[in-house]
N, C-alpha and C positions, 0 to 999 in steps of 0.2 A: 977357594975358601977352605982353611983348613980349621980343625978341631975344635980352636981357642975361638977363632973366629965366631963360628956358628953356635957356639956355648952365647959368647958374651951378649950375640944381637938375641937371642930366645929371654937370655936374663932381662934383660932389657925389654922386652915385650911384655913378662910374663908379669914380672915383680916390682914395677911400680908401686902398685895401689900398697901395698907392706910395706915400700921404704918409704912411701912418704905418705900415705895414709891415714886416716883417725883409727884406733885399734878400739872403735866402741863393736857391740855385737854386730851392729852394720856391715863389717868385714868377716864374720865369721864365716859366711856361706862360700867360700871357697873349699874347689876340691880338683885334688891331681890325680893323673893317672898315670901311671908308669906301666909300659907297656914293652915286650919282648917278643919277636915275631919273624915269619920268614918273608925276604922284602924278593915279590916276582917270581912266590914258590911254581907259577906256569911255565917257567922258562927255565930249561934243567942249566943253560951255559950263562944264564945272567944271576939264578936266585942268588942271595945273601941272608947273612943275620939282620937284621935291627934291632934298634934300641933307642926307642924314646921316650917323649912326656906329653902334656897337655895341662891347662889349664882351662879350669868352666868357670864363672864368677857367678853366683847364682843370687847377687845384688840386681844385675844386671840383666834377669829373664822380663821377657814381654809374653802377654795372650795377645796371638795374632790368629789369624784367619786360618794360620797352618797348626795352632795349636801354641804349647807352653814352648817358646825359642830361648835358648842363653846361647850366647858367645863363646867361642871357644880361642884359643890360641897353644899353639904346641912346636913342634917337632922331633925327625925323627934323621939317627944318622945310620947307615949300612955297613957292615964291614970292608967294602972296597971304598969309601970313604964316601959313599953318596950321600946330601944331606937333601932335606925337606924342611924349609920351614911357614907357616900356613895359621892362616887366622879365618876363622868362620863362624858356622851356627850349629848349633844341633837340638835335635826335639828329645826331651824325654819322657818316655811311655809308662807310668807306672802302672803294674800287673801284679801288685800287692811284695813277694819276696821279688821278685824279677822285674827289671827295666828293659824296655827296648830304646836303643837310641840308635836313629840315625843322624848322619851328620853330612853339612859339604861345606869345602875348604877350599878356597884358592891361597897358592901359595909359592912360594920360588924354591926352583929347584937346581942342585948342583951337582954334575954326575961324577965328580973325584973320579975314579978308576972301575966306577960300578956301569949301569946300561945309561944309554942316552935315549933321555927319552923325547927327544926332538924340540925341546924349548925350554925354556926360563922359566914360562909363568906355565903350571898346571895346577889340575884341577881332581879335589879327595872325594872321593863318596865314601861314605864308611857304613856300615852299618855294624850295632854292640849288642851284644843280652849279655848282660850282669845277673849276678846274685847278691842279695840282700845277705851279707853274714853278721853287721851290727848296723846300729844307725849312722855310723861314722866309716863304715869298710864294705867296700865292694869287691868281687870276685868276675871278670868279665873275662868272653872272646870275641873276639870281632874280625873283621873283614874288610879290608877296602880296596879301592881301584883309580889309582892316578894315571891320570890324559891329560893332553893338553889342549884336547875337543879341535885336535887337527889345527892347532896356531901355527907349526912348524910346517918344515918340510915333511916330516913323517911324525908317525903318532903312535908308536907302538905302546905304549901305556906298561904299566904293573898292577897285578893283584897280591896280596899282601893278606896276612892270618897274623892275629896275635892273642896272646896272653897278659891280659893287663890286674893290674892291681891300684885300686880306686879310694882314697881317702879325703874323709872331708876335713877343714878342721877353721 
């Protein structure tokens, strides 16, 4: 899967609801995050850069038994060409200027020239605290850890740090 590839199936996931959508306030509660991080900073001969996105639709949240859930869909690509792309849930915590969200994501992965991580389908845990800087813009770091809960032959996983930047609109 190269570049153009993994662009076009995200576009495709992300941006329905705005191409073919109603653009009444109904669609407004969307919001992205762009995010820039080091992918398997544990591994001094595998780390990489990343650089991805995500989308939350916040049409879309339920009160469930685990709390306030929306949907998430994202990914993210590696400098050695490794991609991630993953559809899930995530909770979010409000603590008045600060959010806590955590999140988990299954999703497929492609190791281009980066680590293998012993399968196809793996699996995100994230956890974010954000800053509230306006009602529209958030400031976050976050953390996650993709496995493939031992589907492979082996299951060496990644841990991953990033710097995100969160706009609703």
């Amino acid at each position: 899967m190269n570049l153009k590839q993994f662009f076009s199936i995200v576009l495709i996931l992300i941006f329905p609801s705005k191409l073919y959508g109603d653009t009444t306030a109904q669609n407004e509660n969307h919001q992205i995050n762009l995010f820039v991080g080091n992918f398997d900073f544990s591994d001094d001969k595998q780390k990489a850069t990343l650089l991805g996105f995500q989308h939350q639709d916040e049409n879309l949240n339920r009160d469930t038994f685990l709390g306030n859930v929306s949907p998430i869909t994202g990914g993210f690509v590696t400098e050695n060409s490794a991609a991630y792309v993953y559809t899930g849930v995530e909770w979010n915590v409000d603590m008045g200027s600060f959010y806590f969200t955590p999140s988990f994501a299954p999703g497929l992965y492609h190791e281009g020239d980066g680590k293998d991580l012993g399968h196809v389908l793996e699996f995100k845990s994230e956890v974010q605290l954000s800053y509230e800087t306006s009602d529209t813009t958030n400031f976050a770091v976050s953390y996650n850890h993709v496995s493939n809960a031992s589907l492979g032959d082996k299951n060496p996983g990644a841990n991953s740090y990033m710097f995100n930047f969160l706009k609703k609109f």
